[in-house]
C-alpha positions in Angstrom: 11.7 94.1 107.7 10.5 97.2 106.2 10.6 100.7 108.8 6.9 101.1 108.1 5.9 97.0 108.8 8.1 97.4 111.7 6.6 101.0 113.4 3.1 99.4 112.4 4.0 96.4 114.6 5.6 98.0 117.2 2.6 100.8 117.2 0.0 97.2 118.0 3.2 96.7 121.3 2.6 100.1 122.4 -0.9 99.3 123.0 -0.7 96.2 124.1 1.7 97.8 126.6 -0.5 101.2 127.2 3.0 102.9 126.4 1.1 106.6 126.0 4.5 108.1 124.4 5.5 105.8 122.6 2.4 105.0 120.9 1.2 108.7 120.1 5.0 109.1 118.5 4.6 106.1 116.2 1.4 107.4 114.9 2.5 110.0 114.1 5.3 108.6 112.1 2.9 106.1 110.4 0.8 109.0 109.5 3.5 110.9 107.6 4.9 107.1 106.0 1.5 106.9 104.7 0.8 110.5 103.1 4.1 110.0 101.7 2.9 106.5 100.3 -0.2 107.8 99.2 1.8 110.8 97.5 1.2 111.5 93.7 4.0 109.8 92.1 5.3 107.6 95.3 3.4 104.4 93.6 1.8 103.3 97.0 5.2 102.7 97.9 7.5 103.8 100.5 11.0 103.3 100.6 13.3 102.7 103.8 15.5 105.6 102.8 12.3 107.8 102.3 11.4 107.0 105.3 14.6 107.5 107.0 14.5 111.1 106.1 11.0 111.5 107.5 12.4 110.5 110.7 15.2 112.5 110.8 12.8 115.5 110.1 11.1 115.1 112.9 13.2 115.0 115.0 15.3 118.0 113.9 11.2 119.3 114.5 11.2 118.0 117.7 14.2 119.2 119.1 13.3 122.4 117.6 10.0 122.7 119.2 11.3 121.5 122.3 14.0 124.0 122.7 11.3 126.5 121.9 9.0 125.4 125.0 12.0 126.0 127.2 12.7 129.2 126.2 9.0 130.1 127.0 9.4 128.3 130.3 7.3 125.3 129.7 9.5 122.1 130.6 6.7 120.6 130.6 5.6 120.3 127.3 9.5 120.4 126.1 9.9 116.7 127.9 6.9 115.5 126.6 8.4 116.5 123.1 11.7 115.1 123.7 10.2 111.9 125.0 9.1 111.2 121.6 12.2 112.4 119.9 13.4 109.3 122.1 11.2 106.9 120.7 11.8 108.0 117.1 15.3 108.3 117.5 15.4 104.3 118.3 14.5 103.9 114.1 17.4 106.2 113.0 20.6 104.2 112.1 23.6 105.4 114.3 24.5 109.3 114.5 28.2 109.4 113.3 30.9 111.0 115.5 32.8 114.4 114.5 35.7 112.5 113.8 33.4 109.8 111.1 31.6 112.8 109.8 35.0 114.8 109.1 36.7 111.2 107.5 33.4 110.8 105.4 33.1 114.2 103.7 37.1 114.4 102.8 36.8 111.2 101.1 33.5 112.8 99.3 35.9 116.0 98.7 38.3 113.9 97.2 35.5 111.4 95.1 34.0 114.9 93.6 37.6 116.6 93.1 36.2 119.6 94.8 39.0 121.9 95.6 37.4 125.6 96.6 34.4 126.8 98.2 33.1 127.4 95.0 32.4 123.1 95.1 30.3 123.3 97.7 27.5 122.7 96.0 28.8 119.4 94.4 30.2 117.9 97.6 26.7 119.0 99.8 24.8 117.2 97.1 26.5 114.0 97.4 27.4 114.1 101.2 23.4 115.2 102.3 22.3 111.9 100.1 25.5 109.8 101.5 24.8 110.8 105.2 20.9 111.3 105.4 19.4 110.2 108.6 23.1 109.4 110.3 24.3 113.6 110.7 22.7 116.7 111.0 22.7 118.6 107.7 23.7 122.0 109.7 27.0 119.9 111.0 27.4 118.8 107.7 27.4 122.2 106.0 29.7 123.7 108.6 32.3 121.4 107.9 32.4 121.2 104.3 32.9 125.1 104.3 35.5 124.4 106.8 37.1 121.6 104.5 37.1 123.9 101.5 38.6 126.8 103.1 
């Protein structure tokens, strides 16, 4: 099943099940699914990798704007943030571990024949498109400058 059939479905359980949290965060994500649907150029069409990447933005946005509450002493709004970074989290295939992030990028190293630092712009190319949605692009950065060292 397509991620937008599925959040539209799971949006009609969160109602059934008067699940506040969960139900504001899918419509949220089914409003960006559809402007990016109803995009110029997107065909009325939305692809599961498009849509992956949407989810992965938010949260990134979410985490942000929760650590941002905290600082300013409102925990309140920060848990009410990261409650729905929860329930959008669920959608997002498996974060990888440091030690599957490092293994994947020196096999894209070696697949691009990058050798300096001067190729990190070839291997970040491929590894953000390889990786979207399962590692942070920050984490990724970090260690392809480390790699290329």
């Amino acid at each position: 099943m397509a991620l937008f059939d599925q959040i539209s479905k799971d949006i009609v359980a969160a109602m059934k099940a008067k699940d506040k949290v969960r139900l504001e965060a899918l419509r949220n994500v089914k409003k960006l699914f559809l402007e990016a649907k109803t995009a110029p150029g997107a065909n009325d069409e939305l692809t599961d990798e498009a849509a992956l990447k949407i989810l992965s933005k938010l949260t990134k946005q979410g985490k942000d704007t929760a650590a941002l509450y905290i600082s300013q002493n409102r925990e309140d709004l920060a848990n009410e943030e990261l409650a729905q970074v929860a329930v959008i989290e669920e959608y997002l295939p498996k974060a990888l571990t440091e030690e599957e992030l490092k293994a994947a990028i020196q096999g894209i190293i070696e697949e691009t024949g990058a050798s300096s630092p001067k190729d990190m712009g070839k291997v970040m190319g491929v590894a953000t498109k390889k990786l979207a949605g399962r590692a942070d692009g920050k984490a990724i950065s970090t260690l392809v400058k480390e790699l290329l060292a």
